[in-house]
Every structure is written in C-alpha cells, then in structure tokens.
C-alpha positions in Angstrom: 8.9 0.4 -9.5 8.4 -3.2 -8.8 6.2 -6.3 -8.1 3.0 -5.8 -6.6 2.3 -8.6 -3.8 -0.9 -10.2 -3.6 -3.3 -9.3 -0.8 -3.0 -10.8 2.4 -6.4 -11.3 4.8 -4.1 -9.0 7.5 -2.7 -5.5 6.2 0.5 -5.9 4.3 2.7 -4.0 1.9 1.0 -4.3 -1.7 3.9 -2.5 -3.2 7.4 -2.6 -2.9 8.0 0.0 -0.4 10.2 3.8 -0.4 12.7 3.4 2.5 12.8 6.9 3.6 14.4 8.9 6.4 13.2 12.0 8.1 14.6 15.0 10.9 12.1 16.2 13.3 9.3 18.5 11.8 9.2 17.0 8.1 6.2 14.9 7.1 5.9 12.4 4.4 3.7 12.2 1.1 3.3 8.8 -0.3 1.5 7.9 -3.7 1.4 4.5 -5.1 -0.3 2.5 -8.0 -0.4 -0.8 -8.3 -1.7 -3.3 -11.0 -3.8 -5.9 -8.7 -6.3 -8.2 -10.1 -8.2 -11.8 -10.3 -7.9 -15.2 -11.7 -10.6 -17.3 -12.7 -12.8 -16.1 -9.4 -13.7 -12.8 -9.0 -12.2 -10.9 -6.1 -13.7 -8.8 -3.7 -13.4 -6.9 -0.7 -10.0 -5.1 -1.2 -9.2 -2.8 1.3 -6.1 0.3 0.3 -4.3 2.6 2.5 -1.0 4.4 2.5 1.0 2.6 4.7 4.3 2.8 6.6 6.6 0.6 8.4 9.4 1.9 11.5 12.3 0.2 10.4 13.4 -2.7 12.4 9.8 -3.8 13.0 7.4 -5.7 11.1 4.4 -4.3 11.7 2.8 -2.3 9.0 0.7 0.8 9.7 -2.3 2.3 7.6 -2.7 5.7 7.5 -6.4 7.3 7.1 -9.6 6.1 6.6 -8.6 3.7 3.7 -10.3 2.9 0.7 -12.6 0.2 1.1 -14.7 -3.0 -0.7 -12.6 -3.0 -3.9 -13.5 -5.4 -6.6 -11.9 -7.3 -9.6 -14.0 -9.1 -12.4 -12.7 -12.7 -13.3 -10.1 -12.5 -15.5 -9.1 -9.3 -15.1 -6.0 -6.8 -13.9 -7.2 -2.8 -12.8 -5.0 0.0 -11.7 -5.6 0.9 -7.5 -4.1 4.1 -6.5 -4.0 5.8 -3.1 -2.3 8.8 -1.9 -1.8 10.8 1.9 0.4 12.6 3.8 1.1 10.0 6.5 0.3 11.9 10.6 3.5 13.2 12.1 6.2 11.0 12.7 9.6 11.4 15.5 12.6 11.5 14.0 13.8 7.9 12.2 13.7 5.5 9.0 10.4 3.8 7.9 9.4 2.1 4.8 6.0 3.6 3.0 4.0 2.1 0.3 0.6 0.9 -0.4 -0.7 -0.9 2.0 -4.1 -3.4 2.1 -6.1 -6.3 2.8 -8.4 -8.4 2.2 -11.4 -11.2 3.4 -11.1 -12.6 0.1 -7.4 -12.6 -0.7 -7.2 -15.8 -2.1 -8.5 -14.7 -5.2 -6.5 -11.8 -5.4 -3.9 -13.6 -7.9 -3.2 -11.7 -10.9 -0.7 -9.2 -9.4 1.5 -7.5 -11.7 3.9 -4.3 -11.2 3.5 -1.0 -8.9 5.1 2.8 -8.3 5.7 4.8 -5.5 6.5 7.9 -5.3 7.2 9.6 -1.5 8.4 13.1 -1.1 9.5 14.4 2.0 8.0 17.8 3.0 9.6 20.4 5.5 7.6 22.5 7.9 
C-alpha cells in the first residue's frame, strides 16, 4: 500500500512498486489498484498496464496489450485495476506495479492511495 502518482504523458509507475527477486524458471503475477482521478477538468485518455522495472535502470516496461482511453468525470476519484503474469524474465531483481500514461495527464490530479500484490510462481 501506498501513494498513487499522478499520470505522466510517458509510461511511469502509478503505484508504488513490489521489489521482487526471481531464480531462473519462476514467473511473476502482479495485481494492482489504484485510486486515480480528476480535478476540476475532466481527464481522459488514461492508458494501464502491469509494469516492471530491472533494478538499476530507470526505464519502466509495460507488459501486454494495456488497457486503454480511461476516463475520469470532473470532480471525481475511481478505482483502475489491472493484473498479468509479466513474459519470462532471466534471473535478477525488478520492481513491478501498475504502470500508465497519459496525453492528458495534466488533469489527472486527484490521486489518492494504491495495492499491489505480486506473487512469484514456480515452473
């Protein structure tokens, strides 16, 4: 559990993120809520995906096909969830969470808290 952060026009971590660190063979489940939502404008065009990191880099990865053109009346604060089983992965650390973007991130505002849960599964 933790702060949500507001979406970015470039994919970023919308959750705080599970560090997480896997042997050769085992995959990763990630699923994360987070409470995302817009000031006085409406906000469109959220784009969600599960998401990972490699530790010691900064670039963060989507997984999937995403889910895609979100919206948030004026006003308001919604629940977003996503789930996956991120593809296979060598042996190492990463950070997972909910990852996302948007065009119109600047009215994206009303950010609140998020879970994520990631279980490692074995072959």
């Amino acid at each position: 559990m933790g702060a949500c952060s507001n979406p970015q026009t470039t994919i970023s971590f919308l959750t705080p993120t599970v560090t997480v660190t896997i042997t050769a063979g085992q995959k990763i489940f990630v699923m994360a809520h987070a409470a995302l939502g817009a000031g006085v404008s409406p906000a469109s065009n959220l784009n969600i995906y599960p998401g990972y990191m490699v530790q010691g880099t900064t670039t963060v990865l989507p997984v999937g096909g995403g889910i895609f053109g979100l919206t948030a009346p004026a006003n308001s604060r919604q629940i977003y969830s996503i789930s996956g089983v991120l593809p296979p992965l060598t042996a190492g650390t990463y950070h997972v969470g909910m990852a996302g973007s948007s065009s119109n991130a600047a009215n994206w505002i009303n950010s609140e808290w998020a879970y994520v849960t990631v279980l490692v599964l074995n072959p």
